[in-house]
C-alpha positions as CSV (number, residue, x, y, z in Angstrom):
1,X,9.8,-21.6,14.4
2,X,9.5,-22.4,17.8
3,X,8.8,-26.2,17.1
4,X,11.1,-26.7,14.1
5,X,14.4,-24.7,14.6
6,X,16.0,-22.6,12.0
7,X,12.1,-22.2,9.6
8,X,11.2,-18.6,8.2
9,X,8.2,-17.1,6.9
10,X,8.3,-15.8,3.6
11,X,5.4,-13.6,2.7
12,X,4.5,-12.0,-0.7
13,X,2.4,-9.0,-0.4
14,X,0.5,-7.0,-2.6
15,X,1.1,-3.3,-4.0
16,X,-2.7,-2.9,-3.5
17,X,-2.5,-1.7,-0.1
18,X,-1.4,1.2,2.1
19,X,2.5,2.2,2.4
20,X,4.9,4.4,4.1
21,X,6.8,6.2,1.5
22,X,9.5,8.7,1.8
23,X,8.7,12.4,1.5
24,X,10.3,12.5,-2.0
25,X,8.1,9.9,-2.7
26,X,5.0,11.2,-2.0
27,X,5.6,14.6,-2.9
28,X,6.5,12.7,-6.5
29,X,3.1,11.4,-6.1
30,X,1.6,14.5,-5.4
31,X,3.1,16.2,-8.8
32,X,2.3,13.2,-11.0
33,X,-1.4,13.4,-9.9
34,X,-1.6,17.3,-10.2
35,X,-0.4,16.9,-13.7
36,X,-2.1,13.6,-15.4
37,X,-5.5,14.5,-13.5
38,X,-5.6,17.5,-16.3
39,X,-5.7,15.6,-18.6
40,X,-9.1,15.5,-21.0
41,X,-9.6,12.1,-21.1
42,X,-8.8,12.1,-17.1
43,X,-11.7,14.7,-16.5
44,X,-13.8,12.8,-18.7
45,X,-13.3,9.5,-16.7
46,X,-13.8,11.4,-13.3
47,X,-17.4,13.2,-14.3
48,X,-18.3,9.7,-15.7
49,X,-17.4,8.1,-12.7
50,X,-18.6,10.4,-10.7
51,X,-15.9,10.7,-8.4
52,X,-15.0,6.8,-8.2
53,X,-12.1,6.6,-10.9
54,X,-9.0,8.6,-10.3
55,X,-8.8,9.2,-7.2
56,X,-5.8,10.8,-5.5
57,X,-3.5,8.2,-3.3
58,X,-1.4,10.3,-1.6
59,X,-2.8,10.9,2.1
60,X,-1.8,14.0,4.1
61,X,1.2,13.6,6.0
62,X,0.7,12.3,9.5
63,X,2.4,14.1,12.7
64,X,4.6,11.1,14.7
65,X,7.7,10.8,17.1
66,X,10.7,11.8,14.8
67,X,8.8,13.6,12.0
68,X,6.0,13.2,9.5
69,X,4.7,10.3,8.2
70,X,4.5,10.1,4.5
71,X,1.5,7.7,2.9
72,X,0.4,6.2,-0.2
73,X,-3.2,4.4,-0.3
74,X,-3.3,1.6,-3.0
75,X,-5.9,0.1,-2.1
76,X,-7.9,-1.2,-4.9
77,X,-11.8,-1.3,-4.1
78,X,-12.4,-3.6,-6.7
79,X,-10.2,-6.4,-4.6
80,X,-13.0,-5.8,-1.7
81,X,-12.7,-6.4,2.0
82,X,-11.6,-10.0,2.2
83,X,-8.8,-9.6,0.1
84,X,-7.5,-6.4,1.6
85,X,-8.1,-8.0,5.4
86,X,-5.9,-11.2,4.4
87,X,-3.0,-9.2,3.2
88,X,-3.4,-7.5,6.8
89,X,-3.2,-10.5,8.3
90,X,0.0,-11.7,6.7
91,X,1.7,-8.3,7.6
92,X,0.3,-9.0,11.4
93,X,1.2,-12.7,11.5
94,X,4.8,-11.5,9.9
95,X,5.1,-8.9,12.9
96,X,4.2,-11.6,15.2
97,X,6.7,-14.1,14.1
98,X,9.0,-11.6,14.1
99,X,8.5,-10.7,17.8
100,X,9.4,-14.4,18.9
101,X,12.8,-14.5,17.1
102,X,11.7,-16.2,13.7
103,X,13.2,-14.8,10.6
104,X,10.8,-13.3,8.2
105,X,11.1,-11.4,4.4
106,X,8.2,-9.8,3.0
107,X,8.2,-8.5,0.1
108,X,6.0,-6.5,-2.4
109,X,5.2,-8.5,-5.5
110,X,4.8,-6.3,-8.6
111,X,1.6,-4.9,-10.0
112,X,-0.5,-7.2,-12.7
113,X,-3.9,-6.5,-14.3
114,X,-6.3,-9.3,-13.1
């Protein structure tokens, strides 16, 4: 924006990545996991998986100025690295852009099987 007045960036993220989430939020998350992870077919998966299917995405609250910081780790490992580091980089080069006046909107593009 600082060579053609009036541009903004327009990012489309992914929900396959980490989010702050408000406590109602992840304490939904919490309740959902509790409860579906009971499920036979859910502990089957698990011990078949060993460990690598099912796995819980709420994270424990982190301490900050102003409260608690409430998490939820989407991150699919199936995407790998690359894909998770060039999201990152949109939400940094957003952040930048945003720091020098430039108007930006990112939003989170719903979930598809790929």
């Amino acid at each position: 924006s600082e060579k053609r007045k009036g541009t903004s960036l327009v990012y489309l993220c992914t929900p396959t990545d980490l989010h702050l989430v408000p406590k109602e939020a992840h304490d939904a998350a919490e309740r959902e996991y509790k409860d579906y992870s009971k499920r036979l077919y859910c502990i089957v998966m698990n011990l078949l998986s060993r460990g690598k299917c099912l796995r819980k995405n709420a994270r424990k609250p982190v301490p900050g100025e102003g409260g608690d910081y409430y998490m939820i780790n989407g991150v699919s490992v199936a995407q790998g690295p690359n894909y998770i580091l060039a999201k990152r980089l949109q939400h940094w080069r957003a952040i930048v852009a945003r720091s020098k006046g430039c108007h930006v909107s990112s939003h989170i593009a719903p979930a598809t099987s790929t």
